[in-house]
N, C-alpha and C positions, 0 to 999 in steps of 0.2 A: 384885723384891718378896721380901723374907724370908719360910723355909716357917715354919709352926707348930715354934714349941721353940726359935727358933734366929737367927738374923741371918744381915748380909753375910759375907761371908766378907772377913779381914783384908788387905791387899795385901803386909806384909811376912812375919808367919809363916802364912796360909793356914787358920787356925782362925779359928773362930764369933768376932762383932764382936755386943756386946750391946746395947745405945741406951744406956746409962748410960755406958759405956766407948769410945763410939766418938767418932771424928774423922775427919771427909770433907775429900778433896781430891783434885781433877779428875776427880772422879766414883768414887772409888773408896774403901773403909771403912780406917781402921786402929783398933788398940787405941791409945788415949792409950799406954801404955809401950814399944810399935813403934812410932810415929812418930819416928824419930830420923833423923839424917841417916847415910848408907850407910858414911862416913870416918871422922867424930869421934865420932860416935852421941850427939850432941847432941841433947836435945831438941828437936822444932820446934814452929811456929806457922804462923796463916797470914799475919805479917809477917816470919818469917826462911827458909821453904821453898822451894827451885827445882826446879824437874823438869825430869830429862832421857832419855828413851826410858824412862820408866817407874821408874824410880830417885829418890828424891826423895833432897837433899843441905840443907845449910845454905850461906846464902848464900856465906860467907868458903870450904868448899871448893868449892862449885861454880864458883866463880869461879878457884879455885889450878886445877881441874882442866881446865875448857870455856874459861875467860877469855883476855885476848890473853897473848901470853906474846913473849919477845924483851929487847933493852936496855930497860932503863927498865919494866922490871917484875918484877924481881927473878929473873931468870934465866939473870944475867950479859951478855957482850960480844953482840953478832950486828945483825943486822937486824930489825925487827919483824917479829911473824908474828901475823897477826889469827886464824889458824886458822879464817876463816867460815864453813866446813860444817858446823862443833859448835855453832853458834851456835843459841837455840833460836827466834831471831826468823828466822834467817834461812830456816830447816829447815819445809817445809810440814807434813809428816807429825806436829810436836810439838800438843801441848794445845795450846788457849785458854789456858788456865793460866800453862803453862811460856812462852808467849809475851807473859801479860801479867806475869808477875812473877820468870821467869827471867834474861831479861836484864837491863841497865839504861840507861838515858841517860846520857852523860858529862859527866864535869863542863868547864864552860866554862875554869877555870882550872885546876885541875890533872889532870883528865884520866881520873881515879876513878870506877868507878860511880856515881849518886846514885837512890839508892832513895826510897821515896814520901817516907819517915818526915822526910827531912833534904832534901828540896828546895825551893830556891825561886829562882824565873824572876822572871830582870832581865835587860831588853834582848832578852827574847823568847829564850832559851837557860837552859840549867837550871845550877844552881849548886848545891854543899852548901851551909847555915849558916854554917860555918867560911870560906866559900872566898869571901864575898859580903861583899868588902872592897875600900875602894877602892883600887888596882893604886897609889898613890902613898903615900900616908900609913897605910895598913894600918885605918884607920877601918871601923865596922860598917853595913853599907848598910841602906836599906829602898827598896824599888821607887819607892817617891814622891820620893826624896830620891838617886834616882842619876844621874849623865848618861853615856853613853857617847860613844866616840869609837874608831871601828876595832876591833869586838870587845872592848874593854876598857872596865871599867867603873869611875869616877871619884865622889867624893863633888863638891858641887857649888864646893866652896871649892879645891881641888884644878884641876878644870877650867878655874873660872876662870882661878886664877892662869899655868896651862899652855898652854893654847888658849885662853884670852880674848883682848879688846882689846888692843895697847899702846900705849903711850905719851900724852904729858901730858891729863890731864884725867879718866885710866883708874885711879885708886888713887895718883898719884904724887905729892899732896899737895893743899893746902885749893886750894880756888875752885871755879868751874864748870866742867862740860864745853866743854871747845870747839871746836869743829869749821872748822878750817882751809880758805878757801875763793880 
């Protein structure tokens, strides 16, 4: 509770947080013009802020900084290193917070975090916008209109022609179906 004359007290510079001026997150006050991230000193929000031991960052360094790191993420030759102790889902002692909007869910195709803004689940696994195409002809999906087959996800023209039926009677020219007996 704020005494008479005064507010919370700031989390980044430690002076008086006024109600006109303030911005909450995980329970703690900042000035709108300290809210920034600890690295780029970006402004935040509360769709680009992650916390980590009390530190709040912007998504793109918290991620260069706590995220997996190894070949295939931009930190040259080696073996993968998922680093999972920095992880703040994996970490008890972090926020609610930093566990619901610190980490993220990967993408089913390329492997990328996918944060609220840009997801969407086909085949029961999370996907970006971008990434929610079908694996043959590069087509744009919608969940009504996908089919999968072994983790990968197909538009319905695509499937057919690849795992469908074959032969006469399945597309190969005029007449009826015929089923050979």
């Amino acid at each position: 509770m704020p005494v008479w004359g005064g507010g919370n007290k700031c989390g980044a510079c430690g002076r008086t947080v006024y109600h006109a001026e303030e911005v909450q997150c995980d329970g703690r006050s900042f000035h709108r013009c300290c809210f920034l991230c600890m690295v780029c000193r970006k402004n935040l929000d509360s769709t680009t802020v992650a916390i980590h031991d009390e530190e709040i960052y912007c998504k793109s360094c918290y991620g260069k900084k706590y995220g997996p790191k190894g070949y295939g993420y931009g930190q040259g030759a080696g073996t993968l290193n998922m680093d999972l102790g920095r992880l703040p889902t994996t970490n008890p002692n972090t926020s609610k917070f930093a566990q619901k909007y610190g980490g993220a869910e990967k993408c089913s195709r390329c492997g990328d975090s996918v944060y609220a803004a840009e997801k969407i689940i086909g085949a029961g696994k999370p996907w970006h916008k971008n990434c929610f195409r079908c694996a043959k002809c590069g087509k744009s999906l919608e969940s009504t209109t996908l089919t999968e087959k072994e983790g990968e996800i197909y538009c319905k023209g695509c499937y057919a022609k690849n795992f469908g039926p074959k032969g006469f009677g399945y597309g190969q020219g005029a007449g009826a179906l015929v089923h050979a007996q």
